[in-house]
C-alpha positions in Angstrom: -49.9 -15.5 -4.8 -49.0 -11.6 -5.1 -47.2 -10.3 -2.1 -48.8 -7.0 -0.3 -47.1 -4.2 -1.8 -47.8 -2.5 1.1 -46.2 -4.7 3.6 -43.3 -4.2 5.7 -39.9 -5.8 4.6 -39.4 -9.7 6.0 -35.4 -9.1 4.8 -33.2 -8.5 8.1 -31.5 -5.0 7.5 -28.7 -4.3 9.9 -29.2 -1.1 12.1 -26.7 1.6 11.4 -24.7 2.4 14.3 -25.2 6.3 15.2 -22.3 8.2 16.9 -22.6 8.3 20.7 -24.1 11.9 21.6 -21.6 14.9 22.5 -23.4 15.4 26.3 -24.0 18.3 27.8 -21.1 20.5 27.6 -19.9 22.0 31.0 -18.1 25.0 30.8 -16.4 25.2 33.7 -16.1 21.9 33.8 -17.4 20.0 37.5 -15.7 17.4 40.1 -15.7 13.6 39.5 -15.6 11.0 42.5 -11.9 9.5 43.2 -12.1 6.5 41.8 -12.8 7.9 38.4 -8.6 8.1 38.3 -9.0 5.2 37.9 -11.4 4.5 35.5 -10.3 7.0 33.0 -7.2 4.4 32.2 -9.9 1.1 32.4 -11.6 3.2 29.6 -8.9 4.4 27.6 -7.9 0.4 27.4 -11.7 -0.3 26.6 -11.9 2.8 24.0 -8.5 2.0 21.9 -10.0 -1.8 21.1 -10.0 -2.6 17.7 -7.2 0.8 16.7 -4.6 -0.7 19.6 -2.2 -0.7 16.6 -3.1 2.4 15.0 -3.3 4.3 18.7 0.5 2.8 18.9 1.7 4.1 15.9 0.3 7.1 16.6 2.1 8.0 20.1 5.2 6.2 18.6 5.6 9.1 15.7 4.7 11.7 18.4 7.5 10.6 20.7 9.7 10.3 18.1 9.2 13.6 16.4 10.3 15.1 20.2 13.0 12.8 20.9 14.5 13.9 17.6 13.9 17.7 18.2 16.0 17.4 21.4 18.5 16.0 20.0 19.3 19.5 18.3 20.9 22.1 20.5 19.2 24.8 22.3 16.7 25.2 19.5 15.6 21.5 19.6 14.3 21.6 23.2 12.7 25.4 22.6 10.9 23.7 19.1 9.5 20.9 21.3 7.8 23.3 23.6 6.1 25.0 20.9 5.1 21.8 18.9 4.3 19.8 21.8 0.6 22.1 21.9 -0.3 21.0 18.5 0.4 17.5 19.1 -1.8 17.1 22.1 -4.2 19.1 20.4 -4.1 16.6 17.5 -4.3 13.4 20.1 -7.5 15.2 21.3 -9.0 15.6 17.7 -8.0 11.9 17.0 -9.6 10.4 20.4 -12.9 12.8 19.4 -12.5 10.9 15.7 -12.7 7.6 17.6 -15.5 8.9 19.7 -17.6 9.7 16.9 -16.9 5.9 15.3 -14.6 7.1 13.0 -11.2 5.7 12.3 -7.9 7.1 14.1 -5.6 7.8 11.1 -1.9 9.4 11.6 -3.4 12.8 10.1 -5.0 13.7 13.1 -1.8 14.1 15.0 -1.5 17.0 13.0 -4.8 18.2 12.3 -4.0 21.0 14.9 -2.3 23.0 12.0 -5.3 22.8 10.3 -7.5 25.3 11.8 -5.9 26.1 15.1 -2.7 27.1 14.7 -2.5 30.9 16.0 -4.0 29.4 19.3 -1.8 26.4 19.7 1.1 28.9 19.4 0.0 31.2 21.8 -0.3 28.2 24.0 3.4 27.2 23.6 4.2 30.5 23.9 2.2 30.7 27.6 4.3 27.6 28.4 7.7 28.4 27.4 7.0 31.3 29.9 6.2 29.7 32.3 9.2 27.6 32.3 11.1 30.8 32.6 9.4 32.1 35.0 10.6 28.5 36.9 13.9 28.5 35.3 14.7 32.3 37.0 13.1 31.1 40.4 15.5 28.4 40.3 18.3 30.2 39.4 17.7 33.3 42.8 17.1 30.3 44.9 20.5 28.5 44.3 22.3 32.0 44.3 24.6 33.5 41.5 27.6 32.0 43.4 26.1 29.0 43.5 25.2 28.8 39.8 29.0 30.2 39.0 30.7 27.5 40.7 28.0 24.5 39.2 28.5 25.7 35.6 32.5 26.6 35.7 34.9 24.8 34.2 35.7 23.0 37.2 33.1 22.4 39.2 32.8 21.7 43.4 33.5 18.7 45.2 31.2 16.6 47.4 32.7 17.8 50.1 33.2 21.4 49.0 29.1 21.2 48.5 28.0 19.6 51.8 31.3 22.2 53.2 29.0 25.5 51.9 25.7 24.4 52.0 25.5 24.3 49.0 23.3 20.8 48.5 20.7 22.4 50.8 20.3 25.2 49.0 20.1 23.2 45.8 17.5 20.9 47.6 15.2 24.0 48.4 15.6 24.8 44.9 14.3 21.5 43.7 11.0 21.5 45.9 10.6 24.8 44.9 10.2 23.5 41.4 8.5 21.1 42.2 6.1 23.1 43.5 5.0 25.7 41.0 4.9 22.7 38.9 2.1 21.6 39.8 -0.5 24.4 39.4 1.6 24.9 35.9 0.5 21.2 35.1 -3.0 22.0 36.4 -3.1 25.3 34.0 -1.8 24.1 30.9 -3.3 20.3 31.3 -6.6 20.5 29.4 -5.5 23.8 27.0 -4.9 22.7 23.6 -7.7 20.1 24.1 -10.2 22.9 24.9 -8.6 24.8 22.4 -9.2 22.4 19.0 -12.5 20.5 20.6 -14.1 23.4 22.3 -12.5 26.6 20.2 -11.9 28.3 23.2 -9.6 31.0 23.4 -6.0 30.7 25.1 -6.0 32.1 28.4 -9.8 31.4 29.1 -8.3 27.6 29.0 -5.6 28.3 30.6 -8.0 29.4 34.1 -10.8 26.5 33.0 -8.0 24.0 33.1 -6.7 25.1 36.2 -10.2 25.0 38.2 -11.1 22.0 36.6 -7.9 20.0 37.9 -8.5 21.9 41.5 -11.8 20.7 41.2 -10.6 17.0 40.8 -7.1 16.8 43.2 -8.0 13.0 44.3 -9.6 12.3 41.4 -5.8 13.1 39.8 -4.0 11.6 42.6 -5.5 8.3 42.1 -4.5 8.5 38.5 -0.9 9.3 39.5 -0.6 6.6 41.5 -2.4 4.4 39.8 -0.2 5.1 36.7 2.9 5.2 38.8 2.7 1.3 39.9 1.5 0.6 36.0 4.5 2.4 35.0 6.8 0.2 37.5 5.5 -3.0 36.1 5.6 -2.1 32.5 9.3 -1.2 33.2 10.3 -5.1 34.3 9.8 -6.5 30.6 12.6 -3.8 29.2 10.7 -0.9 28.9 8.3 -2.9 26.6 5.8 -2.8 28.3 5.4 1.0 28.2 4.4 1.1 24.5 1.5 -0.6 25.9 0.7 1.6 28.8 2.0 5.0 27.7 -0.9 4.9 24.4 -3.3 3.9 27.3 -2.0 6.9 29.7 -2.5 10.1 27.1 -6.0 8.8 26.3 -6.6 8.2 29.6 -6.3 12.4 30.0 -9.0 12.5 26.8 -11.1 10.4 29.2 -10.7 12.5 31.9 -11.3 15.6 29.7 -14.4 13.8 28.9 -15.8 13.1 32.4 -14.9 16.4 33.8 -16.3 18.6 30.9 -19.5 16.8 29.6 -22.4 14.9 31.4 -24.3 12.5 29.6 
């Protein structure tokens, strides 16, 4: 008996998986209910199965690559600033990889030097400025006598501080910094990822990111804390535990990048 030529195919054939669709890009990016703090870190965990090891890796060589940078004087720390753009940037492009169904390899942690590298400058050149700018606030606040007697060869007692006031004035200092922080954070937080996944330019990121992150204050705050008790019980097993949980932290902020900036 001839089969019909015509008929359809009785041999299984295994659907190929197509990429998960890019959404609906937002430009200036919208709020997100509170709890999604949390979830961005459930799904970071859920998104890195199957890579764990390679996402590891990954964020080891990054750490590494600053730690060794600081360990040079005065140029080490001012190198770090500048590189650490491109790095973020290339966590970004390596999450996006993932996205698409493509593999995370250690290439993309520097696939920001690829095509972006004027604009990741700039953007390390906008944050070393900003630390200035703190550095100088810090440096009025606690007062040039202040500062003198801190970084002479022979430094105040405890009691000569509490005698001048000068702890208080260190304190104030502190908050201070603490402070403008925080809408620095906000500003540069989402910058080199709209920069190498978006192409947009430096200091139009620099105001998106700082909306978007005013737009989502709880949202963040439930992150934080949320992070912060992680990061308390990932210290008990020495430290260990963090190469666990800090992978799962930075593409937790890909995740929140994600649910801020597209819509499915």
């Amino acid at each position: 008996m001839v089969d019909n030529p015509y008929a359809a195919p009785r041999t299984h054939v295994e659907d190929v998986a197509e990429p998960p669709a890019d959404g609906d890009f937002l430009p200036e990016g919208r709020g997100v209910p509170a709890g999604n703090g949390w979830k961005w870190i459930a799904d970071a965990w859920t998104f890195m199965h199957g890579q764990r090891m390679t996402f590891l890796g990954v964020f080891l060589l990054m750490w590494l690559v600053q730690l060794a940078l600081n360990f040079v004087p005065i140029v080490g720390p001012i190198a770090t600033t500048f590189l650490f753009p491109f790095l973020v940037g290339g966590i970004a492009l390596g999450c996006d990889a993932v996205r698409r169904g493509e593999a995370l390899e250690v290439g993309h942690l520097f696939g920001g030097f690829q095509r972006h590298t004027n604009k990741l400058l700039l953007v390390g050149v906008v944050s070393f400025v900003l630390y200035i700018i703190v550095a100088v606030v810090m440096i009025a606040i606690i007062g040039v006598t202040v500062g003198t007697a801190l970084f002479s060869g022979t430094p105040p007692s405890p009691e000569e501080i509490l005698a001048e006031g000068m702890m208080l004035t260190i304190l104030l200092a502190v908050l201070v910094v603490m402070a403008l922080s925080v809408p620095i954070t906000m500003a540069m937080l989402f910058v080199p990822t709209l920069v190498v996944l978006n192409d947009y330019e430096v200091l139009p990121a620099v105001r998106t990111s700082f909306f978007a992150c005013l737009k989502n204050v709880v949202p963040f705050l439930v992150w934080g804390v949320a992070g912060l008790v992680l990061g308390i019980l990932a210290m008990i097993p020495l430290l260990l535990g963090w190469l666990v949980l800090g992978p799962v932290l930075g593409v937790s902020l890909y995740m929140s990048y994600r649910d801020i900036f597209y819509e499915a």
